[in-house]
C-alpha positions in Angstrom: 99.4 139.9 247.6 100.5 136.2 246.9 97.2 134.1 247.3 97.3 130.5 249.4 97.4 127.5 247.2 99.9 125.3 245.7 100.6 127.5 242.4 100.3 130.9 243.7 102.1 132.4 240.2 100.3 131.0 237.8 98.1 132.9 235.5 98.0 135.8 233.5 100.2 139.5 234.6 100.0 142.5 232.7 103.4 144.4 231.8 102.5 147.4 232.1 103.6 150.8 230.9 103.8 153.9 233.3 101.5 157.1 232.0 103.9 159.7 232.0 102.8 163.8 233.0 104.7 167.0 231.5 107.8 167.1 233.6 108.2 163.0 232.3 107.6 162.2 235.9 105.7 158.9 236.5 101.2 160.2 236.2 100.5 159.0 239.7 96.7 159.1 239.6 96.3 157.7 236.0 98.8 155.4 237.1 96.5 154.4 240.1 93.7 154.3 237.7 94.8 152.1 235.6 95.6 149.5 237.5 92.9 149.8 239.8 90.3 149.2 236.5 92.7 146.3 235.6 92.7 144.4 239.1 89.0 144.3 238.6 89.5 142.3 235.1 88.4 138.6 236.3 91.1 136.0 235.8 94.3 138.7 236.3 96.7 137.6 238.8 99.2 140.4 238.7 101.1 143.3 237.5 104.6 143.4 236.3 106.1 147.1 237.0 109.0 148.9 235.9 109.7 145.5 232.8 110.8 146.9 229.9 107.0 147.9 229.0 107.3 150.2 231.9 110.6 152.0 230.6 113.1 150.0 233.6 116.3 150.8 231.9 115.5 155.0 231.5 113.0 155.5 234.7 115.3 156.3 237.3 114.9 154.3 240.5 113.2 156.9 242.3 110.4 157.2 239.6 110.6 153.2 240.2 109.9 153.8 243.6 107.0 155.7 243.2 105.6 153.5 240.7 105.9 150.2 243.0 104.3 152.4 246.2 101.4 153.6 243.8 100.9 150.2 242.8 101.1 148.3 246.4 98.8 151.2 247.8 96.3 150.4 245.0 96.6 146.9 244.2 98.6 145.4 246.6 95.5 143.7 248.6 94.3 142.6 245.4 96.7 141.6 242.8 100.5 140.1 242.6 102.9 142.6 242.2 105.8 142.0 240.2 108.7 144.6 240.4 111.4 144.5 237.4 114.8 144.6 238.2 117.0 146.2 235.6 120.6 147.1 236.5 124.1 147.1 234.8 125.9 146.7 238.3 125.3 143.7 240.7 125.5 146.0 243.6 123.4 148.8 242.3 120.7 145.6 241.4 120.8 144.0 245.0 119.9 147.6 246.5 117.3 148.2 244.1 115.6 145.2 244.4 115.5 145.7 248.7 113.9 149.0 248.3 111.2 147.4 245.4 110.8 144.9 248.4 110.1 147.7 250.4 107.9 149.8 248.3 105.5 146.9 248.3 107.0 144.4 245.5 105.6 140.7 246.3 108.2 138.8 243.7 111.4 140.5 241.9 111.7 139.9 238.1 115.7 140.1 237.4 116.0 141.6 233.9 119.8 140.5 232.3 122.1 143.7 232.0 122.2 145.6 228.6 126.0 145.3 228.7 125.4 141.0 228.3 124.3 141.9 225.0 128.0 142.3 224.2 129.8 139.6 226.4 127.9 137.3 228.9 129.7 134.9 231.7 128.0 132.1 233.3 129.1 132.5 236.8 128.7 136.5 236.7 125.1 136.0 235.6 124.8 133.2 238.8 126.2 135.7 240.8 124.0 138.7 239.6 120.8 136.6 240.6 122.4 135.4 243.7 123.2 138.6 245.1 119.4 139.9 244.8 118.6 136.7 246.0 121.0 137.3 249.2 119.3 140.7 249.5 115.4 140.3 250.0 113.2 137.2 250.9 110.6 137.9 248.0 110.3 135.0 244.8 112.1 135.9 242.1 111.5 135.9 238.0 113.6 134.7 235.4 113.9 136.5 231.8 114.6 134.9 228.7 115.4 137.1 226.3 114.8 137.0 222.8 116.6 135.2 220.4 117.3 138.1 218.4 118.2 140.2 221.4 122.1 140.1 220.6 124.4 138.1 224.1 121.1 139.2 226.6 119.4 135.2 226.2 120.6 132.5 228.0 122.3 129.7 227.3 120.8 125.9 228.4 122.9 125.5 231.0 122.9 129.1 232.7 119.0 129.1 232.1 119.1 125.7 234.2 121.2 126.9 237.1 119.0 130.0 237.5 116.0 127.7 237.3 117.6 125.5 240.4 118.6 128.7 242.9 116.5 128.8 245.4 113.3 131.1 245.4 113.2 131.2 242.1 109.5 130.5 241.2 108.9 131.7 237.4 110.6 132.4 234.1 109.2 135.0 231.4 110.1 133.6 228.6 110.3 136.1 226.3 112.7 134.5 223.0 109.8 135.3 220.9 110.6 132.4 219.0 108.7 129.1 219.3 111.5 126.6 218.7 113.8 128.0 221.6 110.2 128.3 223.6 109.7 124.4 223.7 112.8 123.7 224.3 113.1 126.3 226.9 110.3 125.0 228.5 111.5 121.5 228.3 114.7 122.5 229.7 113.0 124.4 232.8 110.6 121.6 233.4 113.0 118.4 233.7 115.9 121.0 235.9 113.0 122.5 238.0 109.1 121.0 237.7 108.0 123.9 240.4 109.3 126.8 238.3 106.5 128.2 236.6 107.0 128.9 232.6 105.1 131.7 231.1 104.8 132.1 227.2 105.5 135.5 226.6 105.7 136.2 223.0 102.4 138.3 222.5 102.4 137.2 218.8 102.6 133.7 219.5 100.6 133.6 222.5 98.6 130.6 221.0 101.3 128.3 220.0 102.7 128.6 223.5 99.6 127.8 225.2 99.1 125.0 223.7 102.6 123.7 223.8 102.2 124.3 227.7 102.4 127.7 229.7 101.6 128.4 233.6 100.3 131.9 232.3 101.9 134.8 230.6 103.3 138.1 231.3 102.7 140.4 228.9 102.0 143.9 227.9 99.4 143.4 225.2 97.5 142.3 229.0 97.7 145.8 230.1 96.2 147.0 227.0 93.0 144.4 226.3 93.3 141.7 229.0 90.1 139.8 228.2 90.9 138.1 225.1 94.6 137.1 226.9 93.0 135.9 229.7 89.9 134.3 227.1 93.0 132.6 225.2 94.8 131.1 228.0 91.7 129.5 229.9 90.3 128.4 226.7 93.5 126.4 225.5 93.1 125.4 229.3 89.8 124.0 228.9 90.6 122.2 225.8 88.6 124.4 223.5 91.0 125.2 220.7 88.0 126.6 218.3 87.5 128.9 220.9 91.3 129.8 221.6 91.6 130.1 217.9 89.4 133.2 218.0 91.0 134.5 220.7 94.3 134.8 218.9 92.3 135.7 215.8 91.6 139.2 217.6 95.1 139.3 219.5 97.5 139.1 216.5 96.6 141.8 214.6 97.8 144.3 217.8 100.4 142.7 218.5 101.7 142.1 215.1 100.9 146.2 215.1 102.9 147.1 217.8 105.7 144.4 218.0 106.3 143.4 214.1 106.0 146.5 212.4 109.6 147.9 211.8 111.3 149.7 213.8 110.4 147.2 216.8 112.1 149.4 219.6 108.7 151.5 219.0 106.7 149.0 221.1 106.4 151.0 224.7 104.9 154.3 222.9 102.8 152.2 220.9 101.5 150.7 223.6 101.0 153.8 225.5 99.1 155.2 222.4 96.5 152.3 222.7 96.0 153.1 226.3 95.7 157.0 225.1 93.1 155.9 222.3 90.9 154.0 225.0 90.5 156.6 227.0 93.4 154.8 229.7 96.3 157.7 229.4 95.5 161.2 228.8 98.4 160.9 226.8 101.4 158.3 225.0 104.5 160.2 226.3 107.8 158.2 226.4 111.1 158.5 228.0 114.1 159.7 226.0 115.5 158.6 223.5 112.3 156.9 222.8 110.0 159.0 220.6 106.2 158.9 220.3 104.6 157.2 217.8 104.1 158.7 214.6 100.7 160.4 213.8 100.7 157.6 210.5 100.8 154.4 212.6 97.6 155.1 214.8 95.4 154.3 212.3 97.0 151.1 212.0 96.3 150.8 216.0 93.2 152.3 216.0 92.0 149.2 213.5 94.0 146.6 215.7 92.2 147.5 218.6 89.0 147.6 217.1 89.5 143.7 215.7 90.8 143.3 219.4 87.9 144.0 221.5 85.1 142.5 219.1 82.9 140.0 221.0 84.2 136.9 222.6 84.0 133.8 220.9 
């Protein structure tokens, strides 16, 4: 549900992962669960399903499908609901993004192609968004990808065309990488003031804040909300002591399960948080993803600890 007012998207989403059960099919009633405990979190505006948290490039879109209806027969009076779009084909990504539309999606976040990491055009990534634009009537979602993310980030000027189409209300900006944040944000700001520009590096949740962010979508937010939500009000409000100890508890998860080598490791450790709190019965990943080694949830189990420590 989008709320009345005149910035509707801004504020904190949670990326979230999808609880998997033994046949690797999406864990409806955990799934339901979840979210249901995290709409109650005060200061939440939304959900992002099926990003890259939630496994969009090896869920196929029937899973998808399943997951937005869950999440629009939970939430959807409640929350925003974000659906990820994640195709190699134009075609294939207009369709998908109709039947998200259908399923309950309130805005469409357009994920760039794997194959772009190879060879990107301007005018074919203009026509990728414009074709799920032709296809539904919901907001869309920009992605920035990170710098170190191979031909998948955009350029300056492709990132300020997509910022002018029309509908196009936010950007996650995800180059993890504070330099190209700024002037990212910058870029957005001067081509398109009513595009909303969420900091979403989870380890440098801080800096972007107080550089300037509309809210964040992140996954660390479907794991231990409070202090993301804490973080962005406080650098809000002015109180940067405050802040500070917000990302004092933050960084050590997210340095856990984003830095630590090998970073493609991020969704299962994620899900193994969720598992350790009681969330997920269990961290079960899509192949080829594997499951996070019985030696790193220690390492978690301490992050999370420092994590959810009293508020500042």
């Amino acid at each position: 549900m989008i709320p009345a007012g005149p910035d509707p998207f801004h504020g904190i989403y949670a990326a979230t992962p999808c609880p998997l059960d033994g046949d690797l099919a999406p864990d409806e009633p955990t799934l339901a669960a979840h979210l249901d405990r995290l709409a109650g979190v005060p200061g939440l505006a939304g959900f992002l399903l099926n990003g890259h948290a939630g496994e969009n490039a090896a869920m196929s879109h029937s899973d998808q499908k399943r997951v937005m209806a869950v999440a629009a027969e939970t939430v959807g009076g409640r929350s925003i609901l974000v659906a990820g779009v994640n195709c190699e084909n134009s075609l294939d990504a207009a369709r998908h993004a109709r039947a998200m539309e259908a399923a309950g999606a309130d805005a469409l976040m357009v994920f760039p192609p794997n194959g772009w990491a190879l060879h990107q055009d301007e005018e074919g990534v203009v026509g990728h968004h414009r074709r799920v634009l032709d296809a539904t009537g919901a907001p869309v979602m920009l992605f920035q990808a990170a710098v170190g993310a191979g031909g998948l980030a955009y350029p300056a000027s492709t990132l300020e065309r997509l910022a002018r189409l029309p509908r196009v209300v936010a950007i996650k900006e995800g180059s993890w990488e504070v330099a190209a944040y700024e002037e990212h944000r910058r870029l957005v700001r001067s081509a398109a003031p009513g595009v909303a520009v969420m900091g979403s590096g989870d380890e440098h949740l801080f800096t972007s804040c107080v550089i300037g962010s509309e809210g964040s979508i992140v996954s660390l937010a479907a794991v231990i909300p409070e202090p993301i939500i804490g973080l962005h009000e406080a650098v809000g409000a002015g109180r940067l002591d405050a802040a500070r100890a917000f990302h004092e508890r933050i960084y050590p998860l997210a340095r856990a399960v984003y830095r630590l080598a090998p970073g493609g490791r991020a969704t299962a450790r994620l899900k193994t948080c969720l598992e350790l709190l009681g969330h997920f019965p269990c961290d079960r990943v899509l192949p080829p993803a594997i499951a996070t080694p019985r030696d790193e949830r220690p390492r978690l189990e301490e992050a999370l600890d420092a994590a959810l420590a009293s508020s500042p």
